[in-house]
C-alpha positions, 0 to 999 in steps of 0.5 A, spaced: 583 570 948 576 570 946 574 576 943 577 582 940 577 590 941 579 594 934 581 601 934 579 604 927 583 610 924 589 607 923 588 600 924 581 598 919 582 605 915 587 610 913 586 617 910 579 614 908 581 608 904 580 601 907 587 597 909 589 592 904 586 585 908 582 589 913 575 586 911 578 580 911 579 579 918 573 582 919 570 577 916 573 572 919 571 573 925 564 574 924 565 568 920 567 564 926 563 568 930 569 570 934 566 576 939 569 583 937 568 590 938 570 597 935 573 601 939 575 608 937 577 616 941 574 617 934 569 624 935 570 628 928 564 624 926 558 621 929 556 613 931 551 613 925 556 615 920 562 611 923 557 605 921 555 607 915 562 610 913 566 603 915 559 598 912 561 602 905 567 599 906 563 592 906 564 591 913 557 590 914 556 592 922 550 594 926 551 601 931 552 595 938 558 592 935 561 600 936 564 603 943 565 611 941 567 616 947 561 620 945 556 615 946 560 612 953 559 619 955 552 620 954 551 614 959 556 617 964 552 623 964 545 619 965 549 614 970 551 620 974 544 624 974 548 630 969 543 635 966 547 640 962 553 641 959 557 646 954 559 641 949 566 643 945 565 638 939 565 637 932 557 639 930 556 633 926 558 629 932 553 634 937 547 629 934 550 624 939 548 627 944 541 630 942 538 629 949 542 633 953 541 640 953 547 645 954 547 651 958 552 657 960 552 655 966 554 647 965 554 641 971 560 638 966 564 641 959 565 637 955 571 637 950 572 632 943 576 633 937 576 640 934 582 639 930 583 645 928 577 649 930 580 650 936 583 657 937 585 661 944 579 663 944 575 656 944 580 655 949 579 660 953 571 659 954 572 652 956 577 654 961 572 660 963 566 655 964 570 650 968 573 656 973 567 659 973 563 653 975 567 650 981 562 643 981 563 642 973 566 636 971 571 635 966 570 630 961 574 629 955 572 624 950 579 620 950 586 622 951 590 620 946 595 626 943 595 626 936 592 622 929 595 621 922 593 625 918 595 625 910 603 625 910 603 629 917 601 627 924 596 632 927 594 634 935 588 629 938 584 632 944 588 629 950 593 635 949 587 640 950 584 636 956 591 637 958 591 644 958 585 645 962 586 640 966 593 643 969 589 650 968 583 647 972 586 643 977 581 638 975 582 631 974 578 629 967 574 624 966 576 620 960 571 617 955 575 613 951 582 609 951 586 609 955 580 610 961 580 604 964 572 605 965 572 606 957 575 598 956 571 596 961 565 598 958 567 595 952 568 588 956 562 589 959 558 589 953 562 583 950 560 580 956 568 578 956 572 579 963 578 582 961 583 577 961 579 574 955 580 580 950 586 583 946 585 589 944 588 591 936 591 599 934 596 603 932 597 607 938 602 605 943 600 608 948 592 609 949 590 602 945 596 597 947 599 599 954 592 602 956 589 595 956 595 592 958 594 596 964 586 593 965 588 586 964 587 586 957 593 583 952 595 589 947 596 587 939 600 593 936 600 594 928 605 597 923 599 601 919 597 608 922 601 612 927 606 606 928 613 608 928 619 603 929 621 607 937 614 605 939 616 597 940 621 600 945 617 605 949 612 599 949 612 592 950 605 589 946 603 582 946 604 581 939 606 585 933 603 585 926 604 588 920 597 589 919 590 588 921 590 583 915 594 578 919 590 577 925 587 571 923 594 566 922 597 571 929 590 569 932 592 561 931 599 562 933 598 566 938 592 561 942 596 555 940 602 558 944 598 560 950 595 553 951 
C-alpha cells in the first residue's frame, strides 16, 4: 500500500467531536508523507466548512486533500456540458455549486442529504421533474443507506435515490462511495492506481466492499456505524479498533504484504 482514503463521520469524528487518536494518525501520515485523501458521502455541509470543521480539530488540511460528492458532481456536470439542474440539498451545501444555475425545467436532478427536510412532497417534486423530463439525469450525491446520528441511526440519500430511481426507471449517477467513478476520481488525484491504496471507514458496504470491488484493499473500523454482523456480511482486508491504530496496523500490514 502507498496512500490511504479516509472516510469522516464515524471514522475522524462522531457527533462532532474528534475520536480519541484520530489526530494522531492524521499526523503520522503527513509527518511520513504517506499520500491520503478524505473521502466522504457527507452533503449536509459544504467542502469549505468540512475543512474549516476538521482544521478545528487540529488537523490542519487544505480544500485539495478532500473529495465530497458535490464538488465530484460539479466536475461531472462540466465534463458532460450539463447547464442546469434542480438542486435538492442541504442550503449550506448549495454554495458548492454556485456556478450552476438551477431550472424548472433540469437537464439533471440533483439529489443530497436532506435529512429530515424531505417529505412526500419534496419527493414528489423530485419524481415530477425527472418524469417530466425525459432527458434529465439523476444524480445522487453517494448512495450510502444510513449514518449515525447521536444514540440512533438515521436514513442516508441512497434510500431517496432508490425510490426515484425505481420510480423513474432511471439509473443514477452516483457521486460519492460506492461509485467506482467516485473512487477513482480519488486515485486520480493521489495519482495512485488503485491497487496501491486502502480505503479506511465504518461503512461495510459503501467505504469497504466498494473499494474492494475497484481494486482498492478495504480497512473496516469499530468506531461509527460499525456493528459486530458487518464482519459477516463483509470480508475487510483489515479490522481495526479505531483510526487511532492505523499507524502499527500500517506496519504490520505492509510487513506481512512483502
Amino acid at each position: 500500500m502507498h496512500g490511504v482514503l479516509i472516510d469522516l463521520d464515524g471514522v475522524i469524528y462522531q457527533n462532532d467531536s474528534l475520536i480519541a487518536g484520530a489526530d494522531r494518525s492524521v499526523r503520522w501520515l503527513q509527518h511520513n508523507s504517506i499520500p491520503h485523501l478524505f473521502v466522504t458521502n457527507t452533503t449536509s455541509k459544504p467542502r469549505a466548512a468540512l475543512v474549516e470543521k476538521l482544521n478545528s480539530m487540529g488537523l490542519g488540511i487544505t480544500p485539495d486533500s478532500l473529495l465530497t460528492p458535490p464538488s465530484a458532481a460539479v466536475a461531472y456536470l462540466k465534463q458532460k456540458g450539463l447547464k442546469s439542474i434542480a438542486l435538492f440539498a442541504p442550503s449550506a451545501t448549495c454554495s458548492d455549486f454556485a456556478d450552476v444555475s438551477e431550472s424548472a425545467a433540469p437537464e439533471a436532478v440533483v439529489i443530497g442529504d436532506l435529512a429530515e427536510e424531505w417529505s412526500f412532497d419534496t419527493l414528489n417534486r423530485a419524481f415530477n421533474l425527472l418524469i417530466n423530463n425525459p432527458q434529465a439525469e439523476l444524480i445522487a450525491l453517494g448512495m450510502s443507506r444510513y449514518y449515525r446520528s447521536g444514540d440512533m441511526l438515521k436514513l442516508d440519500v441512497g434510500p431517496f435515490a432508490a425510490a426515484l430511481a425505481f420510480a423513474t426507471e432511471k439509473e443514477p449517477v452516483v457521486m460519492g462511495k460506492p461509485s467506482p467513478a467516485f473512487f477513482q476520481q480519488a486515485a486520480d488525484l493521489l495519482g495512485l492506481k488503485p491497487v496501491d491504496l486502502c480505503m479506511i471507514g465504518d461503512d461495510i458496504k459503501a467505504d469497504v466492499t466498494g473499494a474492494q470491488v475497484c481494486g482498492i484493499k478495504g480497512a473496516l473500523v469499530k468506531t461509527g456505524k460499525f456493528r459486530p454482523e458487518d464482519l459477516v456480511r463483509g470480508r475487510p482486508d483489515i479490522v481495526l479498533d479505531s483510526f487511532a491504530d492505523l499507524p502499527d496496523a500500517w506496519e504490520r500490514f505492509q510487513a506481512s504484504d512483502s
